[in-house]
N, CA, C and O atoms as a Tinker XYZ file with bonds, in Angstrom:
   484  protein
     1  N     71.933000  356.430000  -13.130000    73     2
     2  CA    72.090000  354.998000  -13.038000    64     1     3
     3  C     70.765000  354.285000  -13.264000    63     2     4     5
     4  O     70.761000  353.320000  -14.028000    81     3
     5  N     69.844000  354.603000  -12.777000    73     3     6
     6  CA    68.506000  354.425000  -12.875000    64     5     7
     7  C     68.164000  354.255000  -14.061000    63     6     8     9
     8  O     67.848000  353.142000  -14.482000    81     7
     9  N     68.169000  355.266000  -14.755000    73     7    10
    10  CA    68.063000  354.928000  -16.433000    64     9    11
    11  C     68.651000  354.131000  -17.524000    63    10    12    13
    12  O     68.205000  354.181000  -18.671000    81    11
    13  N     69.531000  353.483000  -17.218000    73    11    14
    14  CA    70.119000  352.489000  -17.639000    64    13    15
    15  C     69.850000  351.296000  -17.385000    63    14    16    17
    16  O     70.113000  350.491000  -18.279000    81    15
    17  N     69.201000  350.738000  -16.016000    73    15    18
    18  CA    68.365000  349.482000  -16.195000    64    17    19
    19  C     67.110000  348.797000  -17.476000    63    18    20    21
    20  O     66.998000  347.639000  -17.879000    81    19
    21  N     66.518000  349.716000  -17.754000    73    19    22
    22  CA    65.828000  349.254000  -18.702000    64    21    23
    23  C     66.661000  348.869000  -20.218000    63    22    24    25
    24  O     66.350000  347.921000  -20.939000    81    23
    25  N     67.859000  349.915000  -20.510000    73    23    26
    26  CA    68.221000  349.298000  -21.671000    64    25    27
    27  C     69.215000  347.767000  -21.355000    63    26    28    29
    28  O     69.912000  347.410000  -22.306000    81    27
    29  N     69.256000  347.152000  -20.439000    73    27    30
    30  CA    69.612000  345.938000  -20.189000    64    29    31
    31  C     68.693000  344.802000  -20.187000    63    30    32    33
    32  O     68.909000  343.594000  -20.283000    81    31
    33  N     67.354000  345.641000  -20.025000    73    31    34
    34  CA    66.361000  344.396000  -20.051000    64    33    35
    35  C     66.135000  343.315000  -21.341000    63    34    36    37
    36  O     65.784000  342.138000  -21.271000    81    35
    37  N     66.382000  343.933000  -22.260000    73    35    38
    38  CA    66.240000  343.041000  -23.205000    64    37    39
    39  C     67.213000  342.064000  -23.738000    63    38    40    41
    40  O     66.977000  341.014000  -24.335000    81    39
    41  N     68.566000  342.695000  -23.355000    73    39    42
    42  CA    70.015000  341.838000  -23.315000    64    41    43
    43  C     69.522000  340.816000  -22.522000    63    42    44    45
    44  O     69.463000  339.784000  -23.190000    81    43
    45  N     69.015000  340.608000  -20.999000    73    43    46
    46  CA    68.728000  339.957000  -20.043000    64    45    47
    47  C     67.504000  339.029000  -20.751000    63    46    48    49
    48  O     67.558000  337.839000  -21.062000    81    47
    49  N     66.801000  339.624000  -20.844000    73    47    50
    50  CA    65.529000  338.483000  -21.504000    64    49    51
    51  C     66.118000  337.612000  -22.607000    63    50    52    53
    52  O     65.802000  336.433000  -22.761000    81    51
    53  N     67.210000  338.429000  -23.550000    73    51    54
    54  CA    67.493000  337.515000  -24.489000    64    53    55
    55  C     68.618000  336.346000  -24.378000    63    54    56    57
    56  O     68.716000  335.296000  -25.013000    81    55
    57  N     69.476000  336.923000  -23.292000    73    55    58
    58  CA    70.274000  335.812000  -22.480000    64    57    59
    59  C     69.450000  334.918000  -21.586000    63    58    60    61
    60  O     69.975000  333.810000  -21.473000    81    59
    61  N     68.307000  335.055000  -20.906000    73    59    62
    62  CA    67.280000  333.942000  -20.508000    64    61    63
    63  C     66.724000  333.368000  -21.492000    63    62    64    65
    64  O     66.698000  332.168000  -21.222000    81    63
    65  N     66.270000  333.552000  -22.470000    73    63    66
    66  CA    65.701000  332.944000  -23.810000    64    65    67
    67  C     66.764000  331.531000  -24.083000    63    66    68    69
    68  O     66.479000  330.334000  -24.046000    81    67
    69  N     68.305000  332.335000  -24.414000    73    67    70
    70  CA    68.922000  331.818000  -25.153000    64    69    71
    71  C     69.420000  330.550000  -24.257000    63    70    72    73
    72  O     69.697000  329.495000  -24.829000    81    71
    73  N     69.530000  330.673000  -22.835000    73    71    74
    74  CA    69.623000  329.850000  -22.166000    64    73    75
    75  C     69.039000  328.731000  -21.806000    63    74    76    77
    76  O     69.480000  327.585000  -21.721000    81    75
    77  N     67.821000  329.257000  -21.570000    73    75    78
    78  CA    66.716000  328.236000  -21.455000    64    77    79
    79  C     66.629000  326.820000  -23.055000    63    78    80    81
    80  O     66.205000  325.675000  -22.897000    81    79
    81  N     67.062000  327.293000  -24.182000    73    79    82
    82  CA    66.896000  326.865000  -25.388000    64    81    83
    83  C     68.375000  325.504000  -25.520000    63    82    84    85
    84  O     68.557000  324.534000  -26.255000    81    83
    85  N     69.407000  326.337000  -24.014000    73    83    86
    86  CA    70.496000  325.080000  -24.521000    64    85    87
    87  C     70.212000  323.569000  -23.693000    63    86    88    89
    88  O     71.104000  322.956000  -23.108000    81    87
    89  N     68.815000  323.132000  -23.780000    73    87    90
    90  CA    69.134000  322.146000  -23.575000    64    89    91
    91  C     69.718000  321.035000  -24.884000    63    90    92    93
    92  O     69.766000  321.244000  -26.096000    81    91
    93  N     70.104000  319.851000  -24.117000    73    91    94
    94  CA    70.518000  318.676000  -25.238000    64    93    95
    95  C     69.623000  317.304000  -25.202000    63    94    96    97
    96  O     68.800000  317.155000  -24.298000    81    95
    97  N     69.797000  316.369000  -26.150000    73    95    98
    98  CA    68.469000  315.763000  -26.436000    64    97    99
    99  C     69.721000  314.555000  -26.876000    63    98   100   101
   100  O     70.371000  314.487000  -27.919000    81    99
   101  N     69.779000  313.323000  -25.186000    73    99   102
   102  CA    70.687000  312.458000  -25.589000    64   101   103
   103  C     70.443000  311.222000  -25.584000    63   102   104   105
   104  O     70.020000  310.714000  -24.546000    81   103
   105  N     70.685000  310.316000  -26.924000    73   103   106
   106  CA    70.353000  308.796000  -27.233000    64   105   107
   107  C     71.089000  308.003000  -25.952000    63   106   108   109
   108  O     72.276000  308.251000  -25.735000    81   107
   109  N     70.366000  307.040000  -25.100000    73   107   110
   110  CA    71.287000  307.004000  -24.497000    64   109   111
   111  C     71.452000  305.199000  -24.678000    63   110   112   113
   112  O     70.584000  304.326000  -24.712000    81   111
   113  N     72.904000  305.121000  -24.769000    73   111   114
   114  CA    73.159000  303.818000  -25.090000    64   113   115
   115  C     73.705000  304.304000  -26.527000    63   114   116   117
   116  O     74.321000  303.418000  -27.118000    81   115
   117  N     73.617000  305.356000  -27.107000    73   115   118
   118  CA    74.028000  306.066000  -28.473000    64   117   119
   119  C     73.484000  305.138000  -29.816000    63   118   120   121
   120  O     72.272000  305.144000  -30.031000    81   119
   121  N     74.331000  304.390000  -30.664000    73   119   122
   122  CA    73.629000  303.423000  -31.256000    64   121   123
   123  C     73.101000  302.224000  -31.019000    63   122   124   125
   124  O     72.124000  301.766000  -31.612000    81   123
   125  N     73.940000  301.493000  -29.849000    73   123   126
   126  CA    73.835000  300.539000  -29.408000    64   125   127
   127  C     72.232000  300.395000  -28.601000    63   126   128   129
   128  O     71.735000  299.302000  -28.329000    81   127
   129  N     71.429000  302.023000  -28.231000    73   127   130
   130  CA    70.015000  302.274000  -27.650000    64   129   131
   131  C     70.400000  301.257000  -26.000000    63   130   132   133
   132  O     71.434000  300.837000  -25.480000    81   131
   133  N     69.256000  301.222000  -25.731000    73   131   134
   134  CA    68.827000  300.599000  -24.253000    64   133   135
   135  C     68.706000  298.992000  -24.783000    63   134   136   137
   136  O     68.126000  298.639000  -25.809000    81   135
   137  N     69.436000  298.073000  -23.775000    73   135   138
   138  CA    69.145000  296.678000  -24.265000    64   137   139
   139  C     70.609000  296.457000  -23.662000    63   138   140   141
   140  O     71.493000  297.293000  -23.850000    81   139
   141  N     70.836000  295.187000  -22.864000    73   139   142
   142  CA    70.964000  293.971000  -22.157000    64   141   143
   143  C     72.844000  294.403000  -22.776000    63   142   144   145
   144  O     73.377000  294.671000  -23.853000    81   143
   145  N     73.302000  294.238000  -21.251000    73   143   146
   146  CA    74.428000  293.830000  -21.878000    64   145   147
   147  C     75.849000  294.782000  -22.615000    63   146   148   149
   148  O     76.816000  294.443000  -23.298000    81   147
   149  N     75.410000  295.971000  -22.115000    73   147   150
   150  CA    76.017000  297.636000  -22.499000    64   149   151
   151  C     76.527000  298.227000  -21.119000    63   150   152   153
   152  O     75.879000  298.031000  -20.090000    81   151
   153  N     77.476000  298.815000  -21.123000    73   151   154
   154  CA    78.034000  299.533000  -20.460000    64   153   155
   155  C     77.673000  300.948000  -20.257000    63   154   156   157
   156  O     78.413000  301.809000  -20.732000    81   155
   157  N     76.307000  301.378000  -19.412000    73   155   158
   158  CA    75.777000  302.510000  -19.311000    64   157   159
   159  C     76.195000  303.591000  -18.440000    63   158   160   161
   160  O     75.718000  304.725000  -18.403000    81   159
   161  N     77.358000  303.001000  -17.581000    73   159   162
   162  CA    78.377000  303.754000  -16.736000    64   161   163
   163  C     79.537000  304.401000  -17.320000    63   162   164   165
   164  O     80.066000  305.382000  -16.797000    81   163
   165  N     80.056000  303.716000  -18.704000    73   163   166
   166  CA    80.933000  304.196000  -19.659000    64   165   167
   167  C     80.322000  305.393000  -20.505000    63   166   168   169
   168  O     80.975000  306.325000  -20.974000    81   167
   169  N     78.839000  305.183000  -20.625000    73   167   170
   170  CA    78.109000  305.916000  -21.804000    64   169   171
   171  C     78.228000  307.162000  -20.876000    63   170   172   173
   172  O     78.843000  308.194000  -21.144000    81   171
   173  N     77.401000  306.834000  -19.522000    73   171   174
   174  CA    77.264000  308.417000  -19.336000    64   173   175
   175  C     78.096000  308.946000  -18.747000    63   174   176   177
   176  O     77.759000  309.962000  -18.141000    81   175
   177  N     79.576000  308.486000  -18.660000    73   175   178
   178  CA    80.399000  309.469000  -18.119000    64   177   179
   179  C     81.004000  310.232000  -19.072000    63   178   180   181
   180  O     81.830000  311.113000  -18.834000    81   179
   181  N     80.390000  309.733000  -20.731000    73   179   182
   182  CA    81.031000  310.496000  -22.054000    64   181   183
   183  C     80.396000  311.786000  -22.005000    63   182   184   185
   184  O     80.864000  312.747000  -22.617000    81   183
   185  N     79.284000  311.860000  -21.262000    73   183   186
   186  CA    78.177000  313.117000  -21.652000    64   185   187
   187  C     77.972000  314.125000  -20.579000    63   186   188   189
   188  O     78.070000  313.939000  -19.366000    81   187
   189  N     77.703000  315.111000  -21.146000    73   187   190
   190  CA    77.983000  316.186000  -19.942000    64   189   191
   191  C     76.044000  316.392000  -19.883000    63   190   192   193
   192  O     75.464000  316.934000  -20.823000    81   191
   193  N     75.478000  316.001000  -18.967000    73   191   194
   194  CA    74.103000  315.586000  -19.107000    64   193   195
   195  C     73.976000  316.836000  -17.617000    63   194   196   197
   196  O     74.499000  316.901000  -16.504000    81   195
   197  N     72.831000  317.801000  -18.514000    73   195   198
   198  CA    72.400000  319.047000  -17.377000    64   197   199
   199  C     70.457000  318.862000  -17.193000    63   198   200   201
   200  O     69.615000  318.116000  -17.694000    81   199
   201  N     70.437000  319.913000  -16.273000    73   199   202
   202  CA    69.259000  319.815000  -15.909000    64   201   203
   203  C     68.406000  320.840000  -17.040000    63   202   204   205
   204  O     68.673000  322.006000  -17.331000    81   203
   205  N     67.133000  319.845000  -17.629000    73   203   206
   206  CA    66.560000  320.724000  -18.806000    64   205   207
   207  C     66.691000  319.535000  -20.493000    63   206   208   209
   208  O     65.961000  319.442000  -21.480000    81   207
   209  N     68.218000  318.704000  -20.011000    73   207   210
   210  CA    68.361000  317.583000  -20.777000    64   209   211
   211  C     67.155000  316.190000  -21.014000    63   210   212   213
   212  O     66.556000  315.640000  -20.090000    81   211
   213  N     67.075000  315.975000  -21.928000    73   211   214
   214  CA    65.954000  314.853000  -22.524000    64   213   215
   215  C     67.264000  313.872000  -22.986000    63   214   216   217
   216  O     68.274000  313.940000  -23.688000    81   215
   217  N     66.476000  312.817000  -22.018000    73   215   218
   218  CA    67.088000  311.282000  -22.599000    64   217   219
   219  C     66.029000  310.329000  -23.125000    63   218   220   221
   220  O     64.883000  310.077000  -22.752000    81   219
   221  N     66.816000  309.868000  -24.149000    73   219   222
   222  CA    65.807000  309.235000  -25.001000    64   221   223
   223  C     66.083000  307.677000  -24.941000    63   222   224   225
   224  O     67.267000  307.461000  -25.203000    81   223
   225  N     65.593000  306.890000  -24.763000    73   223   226
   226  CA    65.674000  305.592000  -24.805000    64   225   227
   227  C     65.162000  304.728000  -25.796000    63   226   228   229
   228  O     64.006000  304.315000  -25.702000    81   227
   229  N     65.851000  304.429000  -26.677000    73   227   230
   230  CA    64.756000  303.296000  -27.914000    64   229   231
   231  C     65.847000  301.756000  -27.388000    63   230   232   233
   232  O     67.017000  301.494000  -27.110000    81   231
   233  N     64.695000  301.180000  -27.490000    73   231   234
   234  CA    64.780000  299.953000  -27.135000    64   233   235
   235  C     63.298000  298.869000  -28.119000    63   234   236   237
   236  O     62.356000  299.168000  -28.854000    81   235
   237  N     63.832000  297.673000  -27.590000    73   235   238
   238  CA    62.630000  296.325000  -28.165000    64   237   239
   239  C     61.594000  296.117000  -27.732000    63   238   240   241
   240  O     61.558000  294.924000  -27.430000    81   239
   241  N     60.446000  296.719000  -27.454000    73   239   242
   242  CA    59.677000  296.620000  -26.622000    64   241   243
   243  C     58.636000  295.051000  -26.713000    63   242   244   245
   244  O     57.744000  294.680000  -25.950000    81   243
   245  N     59.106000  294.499000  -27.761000    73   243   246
   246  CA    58.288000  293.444000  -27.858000    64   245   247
   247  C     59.702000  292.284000  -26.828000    63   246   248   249
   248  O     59.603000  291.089000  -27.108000    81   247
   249  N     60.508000  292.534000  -26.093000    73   247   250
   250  CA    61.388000  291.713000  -25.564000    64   249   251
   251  C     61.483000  292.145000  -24.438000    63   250   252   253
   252  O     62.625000  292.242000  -23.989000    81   251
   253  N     59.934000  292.702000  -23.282000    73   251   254
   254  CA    59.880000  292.763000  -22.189000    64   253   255
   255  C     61.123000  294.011000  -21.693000    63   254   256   257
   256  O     61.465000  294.016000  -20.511000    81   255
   257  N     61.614000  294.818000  -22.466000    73   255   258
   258  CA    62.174000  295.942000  -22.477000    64   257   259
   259  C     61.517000  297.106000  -21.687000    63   258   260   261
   260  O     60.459000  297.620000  -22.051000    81   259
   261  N     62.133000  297.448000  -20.703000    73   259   262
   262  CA    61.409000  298.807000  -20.228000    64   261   263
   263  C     62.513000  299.972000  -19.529000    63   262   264   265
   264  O     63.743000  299.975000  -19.578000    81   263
   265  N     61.599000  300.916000  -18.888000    73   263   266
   266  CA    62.409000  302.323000  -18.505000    64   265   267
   267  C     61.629000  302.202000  -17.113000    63   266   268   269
   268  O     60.409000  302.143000  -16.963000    81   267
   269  N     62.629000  302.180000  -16.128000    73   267   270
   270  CA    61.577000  303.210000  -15.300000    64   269   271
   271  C     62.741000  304.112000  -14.277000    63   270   272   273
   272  O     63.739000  303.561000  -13.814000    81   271
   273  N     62.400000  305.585000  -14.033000    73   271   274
   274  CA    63.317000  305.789000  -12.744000    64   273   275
   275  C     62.517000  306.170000  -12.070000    63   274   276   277
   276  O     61.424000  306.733000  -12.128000    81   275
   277  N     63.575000  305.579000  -10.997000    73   275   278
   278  CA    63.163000  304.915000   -9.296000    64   277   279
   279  C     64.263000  305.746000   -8.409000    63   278   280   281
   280  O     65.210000  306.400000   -8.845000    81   279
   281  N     63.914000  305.560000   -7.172000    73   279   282
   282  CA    64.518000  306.409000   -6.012000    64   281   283
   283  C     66.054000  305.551000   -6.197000    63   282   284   285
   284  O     66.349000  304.784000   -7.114000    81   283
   285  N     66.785000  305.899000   -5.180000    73   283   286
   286  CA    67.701000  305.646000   -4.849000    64   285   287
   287  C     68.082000  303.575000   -4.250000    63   286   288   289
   288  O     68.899000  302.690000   -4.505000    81   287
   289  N     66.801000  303.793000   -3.342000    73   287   290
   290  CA    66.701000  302.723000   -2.578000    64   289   291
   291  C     66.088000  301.522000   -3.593000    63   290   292   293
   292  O     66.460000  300.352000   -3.690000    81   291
   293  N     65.173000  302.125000   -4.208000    73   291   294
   294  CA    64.320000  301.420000   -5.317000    64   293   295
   295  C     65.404000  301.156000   -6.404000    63   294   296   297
   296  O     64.975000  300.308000   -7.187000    81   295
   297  N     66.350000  301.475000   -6.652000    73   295   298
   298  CA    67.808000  301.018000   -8.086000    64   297   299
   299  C     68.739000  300.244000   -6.831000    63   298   300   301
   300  O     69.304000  299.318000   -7.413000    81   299
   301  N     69.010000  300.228000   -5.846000    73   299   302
   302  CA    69.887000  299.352000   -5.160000    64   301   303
   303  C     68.709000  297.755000   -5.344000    63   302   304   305
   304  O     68.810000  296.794000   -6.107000    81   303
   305  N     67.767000  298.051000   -4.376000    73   303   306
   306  CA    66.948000  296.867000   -4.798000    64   305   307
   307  C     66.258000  296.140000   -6.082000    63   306   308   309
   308  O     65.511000  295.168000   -6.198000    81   307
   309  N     66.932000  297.181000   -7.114000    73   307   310
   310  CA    66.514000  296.383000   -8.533000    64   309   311
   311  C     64.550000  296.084000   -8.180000    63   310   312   313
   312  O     63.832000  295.128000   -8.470000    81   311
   313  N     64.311000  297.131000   -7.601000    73   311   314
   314  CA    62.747000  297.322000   -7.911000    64   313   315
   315  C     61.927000  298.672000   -8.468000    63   314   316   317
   316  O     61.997000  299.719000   -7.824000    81   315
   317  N     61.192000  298.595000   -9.628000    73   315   318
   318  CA    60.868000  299.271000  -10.499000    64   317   319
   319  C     59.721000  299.893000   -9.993000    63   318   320   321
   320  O     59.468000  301.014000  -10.434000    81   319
   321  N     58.622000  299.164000   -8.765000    73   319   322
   322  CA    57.629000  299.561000   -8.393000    64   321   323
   323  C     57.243000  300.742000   -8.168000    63   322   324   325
   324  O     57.864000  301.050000   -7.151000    81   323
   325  N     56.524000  301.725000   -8.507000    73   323   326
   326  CA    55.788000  303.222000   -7.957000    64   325   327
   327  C     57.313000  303.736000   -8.430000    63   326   328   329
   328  O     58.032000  304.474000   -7.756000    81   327
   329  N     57.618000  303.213000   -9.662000    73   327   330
   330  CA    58.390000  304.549000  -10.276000    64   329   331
   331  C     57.999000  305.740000  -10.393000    63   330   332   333
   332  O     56.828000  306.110000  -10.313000    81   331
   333  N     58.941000  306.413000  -10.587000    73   331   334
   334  CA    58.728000  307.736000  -10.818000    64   333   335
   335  C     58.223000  308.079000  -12.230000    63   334   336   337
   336  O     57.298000  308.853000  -12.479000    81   335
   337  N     58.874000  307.473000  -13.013000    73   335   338
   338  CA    58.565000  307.431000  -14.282000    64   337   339
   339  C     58.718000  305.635000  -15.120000    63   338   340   341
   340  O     59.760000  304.979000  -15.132000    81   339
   341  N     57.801000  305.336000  -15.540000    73   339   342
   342  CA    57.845000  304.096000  -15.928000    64   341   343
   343  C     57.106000  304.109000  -17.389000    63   342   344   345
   344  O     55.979000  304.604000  -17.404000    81   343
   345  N     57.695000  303.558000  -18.739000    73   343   346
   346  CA    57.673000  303.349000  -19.643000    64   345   347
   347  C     58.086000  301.692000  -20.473000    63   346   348   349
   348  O     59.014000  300.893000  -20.342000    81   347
   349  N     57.068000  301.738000  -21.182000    73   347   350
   350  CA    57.784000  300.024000  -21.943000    64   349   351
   351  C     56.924000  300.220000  -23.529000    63   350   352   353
   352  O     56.143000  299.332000  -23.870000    81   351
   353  N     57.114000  301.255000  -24.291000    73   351   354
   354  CA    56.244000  301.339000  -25.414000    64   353   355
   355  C     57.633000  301.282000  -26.282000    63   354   356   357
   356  O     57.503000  301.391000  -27.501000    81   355
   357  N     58.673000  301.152000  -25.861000    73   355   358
   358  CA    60.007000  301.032000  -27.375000    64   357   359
   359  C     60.699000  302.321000  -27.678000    63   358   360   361
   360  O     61.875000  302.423000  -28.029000    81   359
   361  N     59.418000  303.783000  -27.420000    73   359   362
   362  CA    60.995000  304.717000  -27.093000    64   361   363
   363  C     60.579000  305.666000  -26.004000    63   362   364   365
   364  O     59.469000  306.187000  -26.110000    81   363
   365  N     61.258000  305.923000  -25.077000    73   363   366
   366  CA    60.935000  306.396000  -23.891000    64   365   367
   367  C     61.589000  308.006000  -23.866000    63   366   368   369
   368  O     62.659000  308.198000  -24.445000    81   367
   369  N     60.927000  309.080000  -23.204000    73   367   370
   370  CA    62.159000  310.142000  -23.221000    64   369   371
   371  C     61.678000  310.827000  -21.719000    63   370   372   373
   372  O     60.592000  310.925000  -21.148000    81   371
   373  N     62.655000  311.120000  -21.493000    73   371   374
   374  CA    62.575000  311.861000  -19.878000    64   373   375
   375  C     63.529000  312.962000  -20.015000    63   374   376   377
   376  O     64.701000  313.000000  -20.391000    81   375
   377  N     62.852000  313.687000  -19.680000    73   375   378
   378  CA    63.265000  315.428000  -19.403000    64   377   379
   379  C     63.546000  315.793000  -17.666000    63   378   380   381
   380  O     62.745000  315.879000  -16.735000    81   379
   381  N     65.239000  315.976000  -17.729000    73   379   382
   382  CA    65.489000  315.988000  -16.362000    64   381   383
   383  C     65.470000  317.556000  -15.831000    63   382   384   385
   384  O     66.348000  318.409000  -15.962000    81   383
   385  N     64.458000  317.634000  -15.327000    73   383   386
   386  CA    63.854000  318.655000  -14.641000    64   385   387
   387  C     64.248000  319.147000  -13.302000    63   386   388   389
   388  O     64.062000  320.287000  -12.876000    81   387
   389  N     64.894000  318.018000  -12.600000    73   387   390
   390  CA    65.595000  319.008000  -11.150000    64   389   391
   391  C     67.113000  318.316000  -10.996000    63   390   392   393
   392  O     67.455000  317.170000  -11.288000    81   391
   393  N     67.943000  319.468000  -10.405000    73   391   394
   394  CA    69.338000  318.480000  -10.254000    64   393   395
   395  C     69.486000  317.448000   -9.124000    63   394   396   397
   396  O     68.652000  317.204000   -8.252000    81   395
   397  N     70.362000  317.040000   -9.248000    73   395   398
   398  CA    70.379000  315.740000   -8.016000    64   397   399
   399  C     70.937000  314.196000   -9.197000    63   398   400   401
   400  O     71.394000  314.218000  -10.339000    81   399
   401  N     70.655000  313.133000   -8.354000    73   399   402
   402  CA    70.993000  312.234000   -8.998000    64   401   403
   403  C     69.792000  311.481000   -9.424000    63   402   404   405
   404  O     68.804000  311.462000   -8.690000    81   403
   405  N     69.813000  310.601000  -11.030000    73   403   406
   406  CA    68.482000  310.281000  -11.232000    64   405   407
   407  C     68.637000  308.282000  -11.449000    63   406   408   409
   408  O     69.346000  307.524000  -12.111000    81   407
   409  N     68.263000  308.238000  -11.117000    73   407   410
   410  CA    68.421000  306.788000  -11.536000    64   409   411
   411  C     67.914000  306.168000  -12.425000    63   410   412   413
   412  O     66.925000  306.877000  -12.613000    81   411
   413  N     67.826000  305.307000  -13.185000    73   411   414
   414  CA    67.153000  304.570000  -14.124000    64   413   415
   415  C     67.791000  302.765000  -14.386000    63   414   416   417
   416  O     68.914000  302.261000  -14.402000    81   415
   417  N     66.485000  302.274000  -14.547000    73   415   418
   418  CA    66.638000  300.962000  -14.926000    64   417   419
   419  C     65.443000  300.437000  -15.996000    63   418   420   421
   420  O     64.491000  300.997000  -16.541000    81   419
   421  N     65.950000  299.172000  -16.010000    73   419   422
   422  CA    64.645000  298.365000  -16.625000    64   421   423
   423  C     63.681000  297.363000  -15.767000    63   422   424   425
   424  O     64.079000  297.218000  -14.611000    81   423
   425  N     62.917000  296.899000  -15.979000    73   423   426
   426  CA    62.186000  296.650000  -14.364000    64   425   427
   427  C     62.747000  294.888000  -14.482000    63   426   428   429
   428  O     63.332000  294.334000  -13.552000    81   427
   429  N     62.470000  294.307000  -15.616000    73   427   430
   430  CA    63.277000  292.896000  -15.839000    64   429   431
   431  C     64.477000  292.461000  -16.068000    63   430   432   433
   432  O     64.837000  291.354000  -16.470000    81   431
   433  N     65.283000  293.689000  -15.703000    73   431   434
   434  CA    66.562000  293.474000  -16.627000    64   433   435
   435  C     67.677000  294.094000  -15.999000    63   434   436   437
   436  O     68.620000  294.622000  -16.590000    81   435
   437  N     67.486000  293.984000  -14.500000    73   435   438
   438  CA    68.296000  294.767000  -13.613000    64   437   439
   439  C     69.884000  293.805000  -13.327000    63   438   440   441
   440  O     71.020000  293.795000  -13.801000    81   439
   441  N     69.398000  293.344000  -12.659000    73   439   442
   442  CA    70.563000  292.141000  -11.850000    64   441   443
   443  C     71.460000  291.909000  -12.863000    63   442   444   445
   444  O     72.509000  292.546000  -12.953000    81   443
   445  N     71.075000  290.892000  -13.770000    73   443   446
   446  CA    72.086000  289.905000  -14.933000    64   445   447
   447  C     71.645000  290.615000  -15.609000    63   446   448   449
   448  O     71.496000  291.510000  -14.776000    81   447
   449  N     71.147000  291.161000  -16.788000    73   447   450
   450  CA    71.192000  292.309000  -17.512000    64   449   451
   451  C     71.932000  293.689000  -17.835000    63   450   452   453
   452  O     72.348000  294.283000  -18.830000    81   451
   453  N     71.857000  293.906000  -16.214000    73   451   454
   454  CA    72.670000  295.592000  -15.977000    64   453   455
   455  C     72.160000  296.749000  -16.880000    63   454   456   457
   456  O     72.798000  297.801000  -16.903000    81   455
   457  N     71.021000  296.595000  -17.632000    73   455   458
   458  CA    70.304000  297.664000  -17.750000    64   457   459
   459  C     69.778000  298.486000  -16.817000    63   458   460   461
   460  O     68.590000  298.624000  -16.527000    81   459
   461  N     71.065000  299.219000  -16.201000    73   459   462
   462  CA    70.935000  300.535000  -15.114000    64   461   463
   463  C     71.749000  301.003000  -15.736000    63   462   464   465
   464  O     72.342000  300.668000  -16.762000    81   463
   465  N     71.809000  302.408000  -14.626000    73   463   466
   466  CA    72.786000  303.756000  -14.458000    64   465   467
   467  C     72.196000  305.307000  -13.733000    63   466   468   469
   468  O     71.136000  305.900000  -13.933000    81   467
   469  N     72.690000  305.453000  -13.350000    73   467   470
   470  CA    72.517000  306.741000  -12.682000    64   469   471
   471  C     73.177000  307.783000  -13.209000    63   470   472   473
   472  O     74.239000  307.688000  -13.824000    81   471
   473  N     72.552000  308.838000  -12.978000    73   471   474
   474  CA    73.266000  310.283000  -13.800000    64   473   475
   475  C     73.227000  311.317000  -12.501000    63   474   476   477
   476  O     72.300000  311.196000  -11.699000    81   475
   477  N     74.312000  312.405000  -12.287000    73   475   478
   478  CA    73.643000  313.376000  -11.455000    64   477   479
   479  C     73.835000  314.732000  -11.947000    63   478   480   481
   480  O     74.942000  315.258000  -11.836000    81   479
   481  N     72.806000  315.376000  -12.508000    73   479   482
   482  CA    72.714000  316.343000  -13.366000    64   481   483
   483  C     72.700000  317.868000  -12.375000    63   482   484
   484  O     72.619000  318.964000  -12.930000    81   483
């Protein structure tokens, strides 16, 4: 029995390889991108969004457009402050690295805007 572990090792490394490689890389807002006025609760319940996934955000950045995710408490209060991740250069991408739920908004554009949504990967 013993001797048969090693010829599995490389099946095993190559099923960790191959795994590690499925992440997905998703536009979010699809064509419509990030910007005022979209239904980002519709978008991401289309997508099966895992941990290892990159979301990409293009948006206007010359129209006070931004990214940031924030805690839990910080997206109820529509405050962007000591994000976690905060971006406003026009295309943003975040690589979701642990599971749980992630939040995201825009820091001007929360309330009447509704540029939010949460994902829980």
């Amino acid at each position: 029995m013993a001797t048969s572990l090693p010829n599995f090792l490389p099946l095993f490394l190559i099923l960790c390889y191959v795994g590690s490689t499925m992440a997905a890389v998703h536009i979010v807002g699809d064509q419509l991108g990030w910007r005022p006025h979209v239904n980002y609760y519709s978008w991401v319940r289309s997508k099966s969004i895992k941990v290892g996934d990159t979301l990409v955000f293009n948006y206007d950045a010359t129209k006070d457009y931004s990214v940031a995710e924030v805690t839990q408490f910080k997206f109820i209060a529509c405050n962007a402050s000591n994000a976690k991740f905060f971006d406003n250069s026009g295309t943003s991408s975040v690589t979701l690295t642990e599971p749980g739920q992630h939040y995201f908004m825009a820091q001007n554009h929360c309330l009447g805007d509704q540029m939010v949504f949460s994902v829980l990967v």
